[in-house]
C-alpha positions as a LaTeX table, in Angstrom:
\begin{tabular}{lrrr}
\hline
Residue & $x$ (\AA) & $y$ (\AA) & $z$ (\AA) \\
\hline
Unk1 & $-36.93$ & $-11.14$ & $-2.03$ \\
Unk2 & $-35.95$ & $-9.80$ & $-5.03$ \\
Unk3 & $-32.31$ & $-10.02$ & $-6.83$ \\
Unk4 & $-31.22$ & $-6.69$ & $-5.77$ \\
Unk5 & $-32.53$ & $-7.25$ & $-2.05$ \\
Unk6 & $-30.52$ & $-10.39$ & $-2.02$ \\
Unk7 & $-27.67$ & $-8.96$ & $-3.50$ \\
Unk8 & $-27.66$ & $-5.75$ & $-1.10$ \\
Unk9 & $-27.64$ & $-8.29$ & 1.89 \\
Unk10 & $-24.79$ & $-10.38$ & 1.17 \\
Unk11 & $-22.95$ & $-7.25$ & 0.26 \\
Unk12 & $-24.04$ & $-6.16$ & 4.10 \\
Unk13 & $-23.19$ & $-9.63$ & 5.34 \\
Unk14 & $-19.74$ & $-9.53$ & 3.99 \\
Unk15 & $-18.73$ & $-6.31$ & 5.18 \\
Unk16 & $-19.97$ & $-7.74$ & 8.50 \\
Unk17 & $-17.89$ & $-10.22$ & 7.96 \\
Unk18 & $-14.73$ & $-7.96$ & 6.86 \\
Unk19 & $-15.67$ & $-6.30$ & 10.52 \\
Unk20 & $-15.71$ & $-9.42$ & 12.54 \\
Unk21 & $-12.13$ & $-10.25$ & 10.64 \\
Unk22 & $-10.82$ & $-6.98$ & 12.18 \\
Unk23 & $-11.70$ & $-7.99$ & 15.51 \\
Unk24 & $-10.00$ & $-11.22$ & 15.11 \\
Unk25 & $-6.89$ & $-9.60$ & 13.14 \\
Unk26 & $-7.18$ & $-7.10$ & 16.35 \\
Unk27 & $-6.97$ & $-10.83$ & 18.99 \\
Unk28 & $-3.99$ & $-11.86$ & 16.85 \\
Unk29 & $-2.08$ & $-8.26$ & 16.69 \\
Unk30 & $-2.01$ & $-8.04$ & 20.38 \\
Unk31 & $-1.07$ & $-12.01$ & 20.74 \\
Unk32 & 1.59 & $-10.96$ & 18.07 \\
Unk33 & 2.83 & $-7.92$ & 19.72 \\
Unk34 & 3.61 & $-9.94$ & 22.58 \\
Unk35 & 5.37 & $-12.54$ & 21.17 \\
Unk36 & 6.87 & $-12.18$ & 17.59 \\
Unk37 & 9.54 & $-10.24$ & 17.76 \\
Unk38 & 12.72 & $-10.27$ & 14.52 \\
Unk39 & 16.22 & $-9.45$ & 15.00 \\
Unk40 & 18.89 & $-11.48$ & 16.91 \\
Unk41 & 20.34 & $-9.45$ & 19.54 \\
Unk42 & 17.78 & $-6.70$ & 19.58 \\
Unk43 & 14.64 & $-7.94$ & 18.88 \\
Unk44 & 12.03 & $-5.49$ & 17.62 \\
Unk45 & 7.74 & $-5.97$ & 16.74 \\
Unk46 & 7.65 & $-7.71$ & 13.14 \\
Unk47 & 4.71 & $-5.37$ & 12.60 \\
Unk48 & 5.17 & $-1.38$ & 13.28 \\
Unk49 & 1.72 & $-0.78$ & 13.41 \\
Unk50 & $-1.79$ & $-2.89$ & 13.46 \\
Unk51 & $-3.01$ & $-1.01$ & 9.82 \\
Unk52 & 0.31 & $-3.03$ & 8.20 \\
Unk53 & $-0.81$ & $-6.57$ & 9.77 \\
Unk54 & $-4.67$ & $-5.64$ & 9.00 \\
Unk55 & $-5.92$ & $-2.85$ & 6.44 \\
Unk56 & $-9.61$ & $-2.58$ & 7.00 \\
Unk57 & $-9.59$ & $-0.17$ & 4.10 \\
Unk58 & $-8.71$ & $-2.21$ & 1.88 \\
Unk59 & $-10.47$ & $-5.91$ & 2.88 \\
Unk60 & $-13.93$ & $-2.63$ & 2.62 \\
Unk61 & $-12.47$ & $-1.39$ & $-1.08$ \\
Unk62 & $-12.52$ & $-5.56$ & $-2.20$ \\
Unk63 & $-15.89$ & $-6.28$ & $-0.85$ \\
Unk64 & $-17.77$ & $-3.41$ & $-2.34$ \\
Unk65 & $-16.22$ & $-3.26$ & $-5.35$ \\
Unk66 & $-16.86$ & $-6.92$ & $-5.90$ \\
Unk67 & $-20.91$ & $-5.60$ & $-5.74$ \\
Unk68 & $-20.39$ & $-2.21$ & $-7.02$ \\
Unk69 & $-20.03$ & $-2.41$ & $-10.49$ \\
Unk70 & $-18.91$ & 2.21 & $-10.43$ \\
Unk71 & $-17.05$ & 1.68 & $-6.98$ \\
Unk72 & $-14.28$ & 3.34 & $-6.74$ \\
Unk73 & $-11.55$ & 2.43 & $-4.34$ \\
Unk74 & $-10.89$ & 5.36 & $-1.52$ \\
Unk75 & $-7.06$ & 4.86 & $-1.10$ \\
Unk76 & $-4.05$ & 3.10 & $-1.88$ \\
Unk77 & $-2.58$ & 0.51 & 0.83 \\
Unk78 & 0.90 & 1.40 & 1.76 \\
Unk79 & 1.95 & $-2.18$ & $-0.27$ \\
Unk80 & 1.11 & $-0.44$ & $-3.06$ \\
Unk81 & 1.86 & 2.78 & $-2.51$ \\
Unk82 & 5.58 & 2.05 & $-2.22$ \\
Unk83 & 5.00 & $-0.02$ & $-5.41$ \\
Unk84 & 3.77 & 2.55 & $-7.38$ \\
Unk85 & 6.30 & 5.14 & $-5.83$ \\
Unk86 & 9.37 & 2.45 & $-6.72$ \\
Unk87 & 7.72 & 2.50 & $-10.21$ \\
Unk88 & 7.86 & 5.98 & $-10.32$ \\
Unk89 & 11.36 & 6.26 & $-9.35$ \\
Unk90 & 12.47 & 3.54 & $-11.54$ \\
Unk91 & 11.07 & 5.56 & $-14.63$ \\
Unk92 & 12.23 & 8.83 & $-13.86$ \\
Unk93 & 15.78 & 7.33 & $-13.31$ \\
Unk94 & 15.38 & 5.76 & $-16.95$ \\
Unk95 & 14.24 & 8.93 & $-18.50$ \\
Unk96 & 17.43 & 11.36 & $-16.29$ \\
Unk97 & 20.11 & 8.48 & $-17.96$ \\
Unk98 & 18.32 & 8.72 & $-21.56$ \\
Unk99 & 18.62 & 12.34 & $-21.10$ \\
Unk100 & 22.14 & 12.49 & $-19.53$ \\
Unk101 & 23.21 & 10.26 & $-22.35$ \\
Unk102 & 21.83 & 12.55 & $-25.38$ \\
Unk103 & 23.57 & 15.38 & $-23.45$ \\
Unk104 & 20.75 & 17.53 & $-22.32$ \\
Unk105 & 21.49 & 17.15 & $-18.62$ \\
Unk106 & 24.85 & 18.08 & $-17.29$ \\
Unk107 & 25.88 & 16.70 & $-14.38$ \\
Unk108 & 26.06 & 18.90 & $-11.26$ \\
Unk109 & 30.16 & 18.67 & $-11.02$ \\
Unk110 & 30.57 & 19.56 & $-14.39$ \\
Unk111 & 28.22 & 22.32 & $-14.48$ \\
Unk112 & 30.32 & 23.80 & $-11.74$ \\
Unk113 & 33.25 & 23.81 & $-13.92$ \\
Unk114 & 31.83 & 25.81 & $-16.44$ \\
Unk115 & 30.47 & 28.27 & $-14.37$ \\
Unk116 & 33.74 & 28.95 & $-12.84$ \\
Unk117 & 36.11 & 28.61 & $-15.72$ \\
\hline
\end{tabular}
């Protein structure tokens, strides 16, 4: 067997593997559903859907871009999508108050005033 043989196989193995972790992710969601609940008084699921407990995508994306050397990875997980949306926000906010504070954004009650007066 040559390198790449070798090397194509325990890429196939692994995402085998990153299957048969599903399946047991799947066992424990529906154990979990059942039981774990947060919240006092009204208790609610501590996972609102199974792709939060368990992203396939993403277990895929690590596996085959640990072989892949020009793997790209298909999509974001919603972890990090809120992450890069929060950074997002957090810069635009910076750049509105550096612009608000060199006076080249009025603010929307002030602008009001001018247009009426």
């Amino acid at each position: 067997m040559t390198m790449v043989e070798y090397q194509l196989r325990l890429e196939a193995y692994q995402l085998k593997k990153a299957e048969q972790q599903e399946s047991i992710a799947l066992q424990a969601w529906m154990n979990q559903a059942v039981q774990a609940t947060t919240g006092g008084k009204k208790p609610r699921p501590k996972f609102k859907s199974f792709t939060e407990f368990f992203d396939r995508q993403s277990e895929i994306d690590r596996v085959r871009s640990a072989f892949e050397a020009d793997y790209k990875i298909s999509h974001l997980s919603k972890a990090d999508l809120r992450k890069r949306q929060g950074e997002v926000f957090a810069k635009r906010m910076r750049e509105f108050s550096e612009l608000k504070k060199q006076g080249k954004i009025i603010p929307l009650d002030r602008g009001k005033e001018k247009m009426n007066g």
